[in-house]
C-alpha positions in Angstrom: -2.8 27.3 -11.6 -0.2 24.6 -11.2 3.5 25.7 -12.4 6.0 23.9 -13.9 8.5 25.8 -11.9 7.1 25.3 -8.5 7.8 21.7 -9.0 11.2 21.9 -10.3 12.8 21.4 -7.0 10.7 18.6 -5.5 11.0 16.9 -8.7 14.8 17.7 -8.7 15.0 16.3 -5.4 12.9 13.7 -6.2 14.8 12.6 -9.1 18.1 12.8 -7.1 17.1 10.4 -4.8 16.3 7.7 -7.2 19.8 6.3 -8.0 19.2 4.9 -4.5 16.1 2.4 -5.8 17.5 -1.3 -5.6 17.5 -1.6 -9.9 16.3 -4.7 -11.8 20.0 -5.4 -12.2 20.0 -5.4 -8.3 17.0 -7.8 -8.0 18.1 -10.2 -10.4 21.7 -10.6 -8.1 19.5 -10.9 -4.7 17.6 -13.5 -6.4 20.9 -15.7 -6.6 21.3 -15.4 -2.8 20.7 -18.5 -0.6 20.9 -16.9 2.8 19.7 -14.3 5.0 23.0 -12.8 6.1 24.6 -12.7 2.4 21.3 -11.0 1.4 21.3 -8.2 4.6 25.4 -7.9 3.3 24.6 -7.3 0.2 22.2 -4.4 1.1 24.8 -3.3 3.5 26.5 -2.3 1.0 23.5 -1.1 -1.2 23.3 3.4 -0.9 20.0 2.8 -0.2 19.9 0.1 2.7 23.4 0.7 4.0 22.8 3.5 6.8 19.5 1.8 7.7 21.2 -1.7 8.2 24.6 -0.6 9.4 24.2 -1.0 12.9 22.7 -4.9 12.5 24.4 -8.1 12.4 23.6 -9.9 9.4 24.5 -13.0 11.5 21.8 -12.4 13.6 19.1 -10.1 12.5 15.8 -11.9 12.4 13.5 -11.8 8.6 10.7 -10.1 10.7 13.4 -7.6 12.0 14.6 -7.5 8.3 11.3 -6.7 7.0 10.9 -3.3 9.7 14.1 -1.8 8.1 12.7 -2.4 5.1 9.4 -0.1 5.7 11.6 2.1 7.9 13.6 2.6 4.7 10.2 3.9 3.0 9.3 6.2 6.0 12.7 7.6 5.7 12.0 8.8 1.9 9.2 10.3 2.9 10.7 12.5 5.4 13.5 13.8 3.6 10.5 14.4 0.6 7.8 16.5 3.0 10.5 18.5 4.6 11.5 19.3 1.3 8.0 20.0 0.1 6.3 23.4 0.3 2.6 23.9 2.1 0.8 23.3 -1.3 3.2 20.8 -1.4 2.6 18.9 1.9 -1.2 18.8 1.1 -0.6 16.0 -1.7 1.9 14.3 0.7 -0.4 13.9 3.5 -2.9 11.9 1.8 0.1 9.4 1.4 0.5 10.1 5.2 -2.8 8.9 5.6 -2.2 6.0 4.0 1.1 5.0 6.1 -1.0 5.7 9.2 -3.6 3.1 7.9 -1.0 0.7 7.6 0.5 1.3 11.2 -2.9 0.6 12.6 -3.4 -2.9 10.8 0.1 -3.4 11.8 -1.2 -3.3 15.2 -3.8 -5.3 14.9 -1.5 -8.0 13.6 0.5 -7.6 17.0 -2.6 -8.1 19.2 -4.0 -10.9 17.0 -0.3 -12.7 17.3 0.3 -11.6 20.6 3.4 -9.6 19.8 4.3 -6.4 21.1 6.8 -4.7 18.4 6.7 -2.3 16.3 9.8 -0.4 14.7 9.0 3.2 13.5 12.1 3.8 14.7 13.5 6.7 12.0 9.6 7.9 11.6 8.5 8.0 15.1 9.4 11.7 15.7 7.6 12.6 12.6 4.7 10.1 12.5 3.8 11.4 16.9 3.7 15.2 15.5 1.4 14.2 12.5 -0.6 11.8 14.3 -2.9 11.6 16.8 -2.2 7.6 17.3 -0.5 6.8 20.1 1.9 4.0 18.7 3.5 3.0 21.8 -0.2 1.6 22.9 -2.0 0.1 20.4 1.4 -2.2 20.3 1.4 -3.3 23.7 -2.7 -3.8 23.5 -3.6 -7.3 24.7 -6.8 -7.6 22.9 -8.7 -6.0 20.7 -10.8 -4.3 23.2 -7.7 -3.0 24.6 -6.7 -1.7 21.2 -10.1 0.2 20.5 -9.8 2.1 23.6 -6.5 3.0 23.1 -7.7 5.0 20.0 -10.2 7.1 21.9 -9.9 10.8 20.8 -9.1 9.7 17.6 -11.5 9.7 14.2 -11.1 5.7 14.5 -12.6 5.1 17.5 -16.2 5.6 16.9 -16.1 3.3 13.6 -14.1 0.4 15.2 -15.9 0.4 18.5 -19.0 0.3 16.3 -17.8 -2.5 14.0 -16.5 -4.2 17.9 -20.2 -4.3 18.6 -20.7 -7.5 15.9 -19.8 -11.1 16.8 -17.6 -13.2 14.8 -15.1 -11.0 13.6 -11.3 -11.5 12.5 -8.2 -9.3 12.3 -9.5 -9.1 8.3 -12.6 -7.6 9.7 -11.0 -4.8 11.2 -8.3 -4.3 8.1 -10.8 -4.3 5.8 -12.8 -1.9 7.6 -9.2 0.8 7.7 -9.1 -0.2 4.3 -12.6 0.9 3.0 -12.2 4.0 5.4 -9.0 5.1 3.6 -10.4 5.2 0.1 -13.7 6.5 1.0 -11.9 9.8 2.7 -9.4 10.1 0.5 -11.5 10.1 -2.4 -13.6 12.9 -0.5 -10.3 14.7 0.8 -8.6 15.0 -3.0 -11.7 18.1 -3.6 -10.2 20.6 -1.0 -7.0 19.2 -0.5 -5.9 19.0 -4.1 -6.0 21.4 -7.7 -4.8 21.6 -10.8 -2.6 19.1 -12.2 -2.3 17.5 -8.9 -6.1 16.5 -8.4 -6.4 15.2 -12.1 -3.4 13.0 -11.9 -4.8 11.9 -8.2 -8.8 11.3 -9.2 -7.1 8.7 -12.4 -4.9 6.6 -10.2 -7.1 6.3 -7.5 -9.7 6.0 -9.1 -8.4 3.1 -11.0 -7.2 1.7 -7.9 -10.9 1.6 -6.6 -12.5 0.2 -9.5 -9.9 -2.8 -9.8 -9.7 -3.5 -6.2 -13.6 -3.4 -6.4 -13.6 -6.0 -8.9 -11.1 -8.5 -7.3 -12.7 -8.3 -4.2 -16.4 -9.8 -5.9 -14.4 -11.8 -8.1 -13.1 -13.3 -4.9 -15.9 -13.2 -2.9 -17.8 -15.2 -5.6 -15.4 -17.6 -6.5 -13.2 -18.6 -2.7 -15.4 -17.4 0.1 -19.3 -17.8 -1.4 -20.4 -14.7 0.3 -23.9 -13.4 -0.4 -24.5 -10.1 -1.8 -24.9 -8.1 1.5 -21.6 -9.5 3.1 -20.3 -8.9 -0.6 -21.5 -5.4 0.2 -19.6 -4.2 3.5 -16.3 -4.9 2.4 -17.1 -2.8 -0.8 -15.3 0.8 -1.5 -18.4 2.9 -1.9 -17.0 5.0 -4.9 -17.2 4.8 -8.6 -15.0 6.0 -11.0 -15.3 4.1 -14.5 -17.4 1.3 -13.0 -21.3 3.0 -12.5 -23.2 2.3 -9.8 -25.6 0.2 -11.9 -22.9 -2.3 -13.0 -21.3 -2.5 -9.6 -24.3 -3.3 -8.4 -25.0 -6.3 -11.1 -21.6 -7.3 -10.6 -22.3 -8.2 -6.9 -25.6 -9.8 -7.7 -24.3 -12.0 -10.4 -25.5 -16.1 -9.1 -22.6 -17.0 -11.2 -18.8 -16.6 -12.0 -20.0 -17.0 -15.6 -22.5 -14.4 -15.1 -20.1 -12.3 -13.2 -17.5 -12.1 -16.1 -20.6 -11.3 -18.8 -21.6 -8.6 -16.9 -17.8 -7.5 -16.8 -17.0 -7.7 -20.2 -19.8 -4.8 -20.5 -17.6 -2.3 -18.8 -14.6 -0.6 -19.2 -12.5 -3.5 -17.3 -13.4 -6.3 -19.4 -9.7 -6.8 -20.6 -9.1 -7.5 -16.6 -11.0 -10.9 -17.3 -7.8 -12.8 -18.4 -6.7 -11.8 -15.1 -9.3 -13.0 -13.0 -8.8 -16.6 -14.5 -5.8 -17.1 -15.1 -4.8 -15.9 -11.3 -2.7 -13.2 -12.2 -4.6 -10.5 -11.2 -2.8 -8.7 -8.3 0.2 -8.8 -10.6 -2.1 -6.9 -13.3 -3.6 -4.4 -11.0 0.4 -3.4 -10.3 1.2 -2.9 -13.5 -1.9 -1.3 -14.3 -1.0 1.0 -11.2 2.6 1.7 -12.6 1.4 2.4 -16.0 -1.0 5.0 -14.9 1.7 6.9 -12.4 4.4 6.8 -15.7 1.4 8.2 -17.2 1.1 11.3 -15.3 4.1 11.9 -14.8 4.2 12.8 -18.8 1.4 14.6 -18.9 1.5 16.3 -15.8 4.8 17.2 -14.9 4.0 20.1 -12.7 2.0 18.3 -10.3 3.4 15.9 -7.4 3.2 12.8 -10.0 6.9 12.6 -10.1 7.0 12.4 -6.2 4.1 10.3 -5.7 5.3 7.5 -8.3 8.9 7.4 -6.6 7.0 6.7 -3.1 5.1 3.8 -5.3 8.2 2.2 -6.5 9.7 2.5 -3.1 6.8 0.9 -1.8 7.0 -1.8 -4.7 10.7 -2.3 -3.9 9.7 -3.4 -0.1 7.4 -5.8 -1.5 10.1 -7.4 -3.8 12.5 -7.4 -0.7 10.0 -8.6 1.3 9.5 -11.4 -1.1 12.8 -12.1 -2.0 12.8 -13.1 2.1 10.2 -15.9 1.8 12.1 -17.4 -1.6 15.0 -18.1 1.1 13.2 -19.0 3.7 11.3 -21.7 1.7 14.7 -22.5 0.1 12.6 -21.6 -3.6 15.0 -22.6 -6.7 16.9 -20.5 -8.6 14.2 -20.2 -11.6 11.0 -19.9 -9.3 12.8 -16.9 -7.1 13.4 -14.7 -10.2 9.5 -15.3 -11.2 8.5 -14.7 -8.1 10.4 -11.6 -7.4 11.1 -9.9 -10.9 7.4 -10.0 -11.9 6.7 -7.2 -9.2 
């Protein structure tokens, strides 16, 4: 049985650590910056960006180089959190491993797609090559997708991707969406021996949310910008239900219409998500949603990892807002549109 005292120290460390989250107070200043070196100064001088952009030039440092630091800041967290952790610990943690290493392979794919050849892990390498089979260094310098595939023989990822290679016709979003589905569908499995208690139950809600919405946005979208039919609609389809049955899923993807689509929604659990859909505010929703369920947990479960997992959430949500707050300068967005844009996260 979960204790409240075996947590105390994660969630102590945990709750140390968050002082260094850029604040709203934070964003709302970075959203008054017009250039790319005042905003790389500014979180020069930020406790949580300072060591990881000390040795840059804020003269010089490309947005794409920018944008590296930023997920190397997240890795970082990480680190310092699982070395912390204990073994019971470290279970919960490497499902949000898993996740990172998901992420690294669409990275890669990006690469090959753009014919680039970087990739900065540079404070998670050490850690990420002795919890990974994924040899980094080569899916990065692949020249073509074929190249890539190969590179991940030995690996569980090789058999699915060299399978979906077979097809003709396929993009980068292919490929991603494919990692994507993979994730959920393992982890999903995984949370049943790799989780208990407290732990599992705050796990199975937010993921299970998670699924369900990301379900829904993905016919919605289907439906209404792409005009896919129902077996296309199908691959690209995490094939777990949590609040959403089987049955309704299934009349959700067969609906001819987006009217019929939002009837049959309005049945289910999600139909206060309808707003969402129309009104295009969706992704923002499904955040919030997110949010509200990890503050959620974290009351109700407090010895569990919720604590831990929702500080790695709003570090992940703070990279976005950086990341964003990036593209306002680049596209030279006012004052008024930049603080939409980048407080709404």
């Amino acid at each position: 049985m979960d204790s409240t005292l075996s947590y105390s120290g994660i969630n102590t460390k945990v709750k140390a650590m968050s002082p260094k989250l850029i604040s709203r107070d934070d964003f709302q200043k970075i959203s008054n910056i017009e250039t790319v070196a005042d905003f790389i100064a500014y979180l020069k001088k930020h406790p949580g960006y300072g060591e990881l952009f000390q040795k840059y030039d804020e003269r010089e440092i490309h947005r794409d180089e920018a944008e590296r630091v930023f997920i190397n800041g997240l890795y970082m967290d990480y680190t310092k959190i699982y070395r912390f952790a204990n073994d019971g610990q470290r279970q919960d943690l490497e499902l949000i491993f898993f996740r990172y290493e998901i992420n690294v392979l669409k990275a890669c794919i990006r690469l090959v797609h753009n014919h680039e050849n970087e990739i900065d892990l540079s404070v998670f390498l050490p850690f990420f090559s002795k919890h990974s089979q994924i040899n980094v260094a080569a899916l990065s310098s692949s020249r073509s997708i074929d190249e890539y595939i190969l590179n991940l023989k030995g690996t569980e990822y090789y058999d699915m991707l060299a399978k979906l290679h077979n097809k003709t016709g396929l993009t980068p979003f292919d490929y991603e969406m494919t990692l994507d589905v993979y994730y959920f569908t393992k982890s999903w499995r995984l949370k049943e021996t790799l989780l208990s208690g407290n732990s599992k139950k705050a796990f199975t809600q937010r993921m299970g949310t998670e699924i369900d919405l990301l379900n829904i946005m993905w016919i919605y979208r289907s439906k209404k910008m792409y005009d896919m039919g129902t077996a296309e609609i199908l691959t690209y389809l995490i094939p777990v239900n949590y609040k959403l049955t089987i049955s309704q899923l299934t009349k959700l993807v067969g609906a001819v219409t987006i009217d019929e689509f939002l009837n049959l929604l309005s049945t289910t659990r999600y139909k206060s998500f309808i707003p969402h859909l129309k009104n295009g505010t969706m992704e923002y929703e499904y955040t919030r949603r997110i949010n509200k369920i990890f503050l959620f947990n974290m009351t109700r479960y407090p010895a569990s990892m919720a604590i831990v997992n929702y500080y790695l959430f709003r570090k992940d949500m703070e990279i976005s807002q950086l990341t964003s707050a990036l593209e306002c300068i680049r596209y030279g967005l006012d004052q008024k549109n930049r603080q939409d844009y980048i407080l709404q996260l």
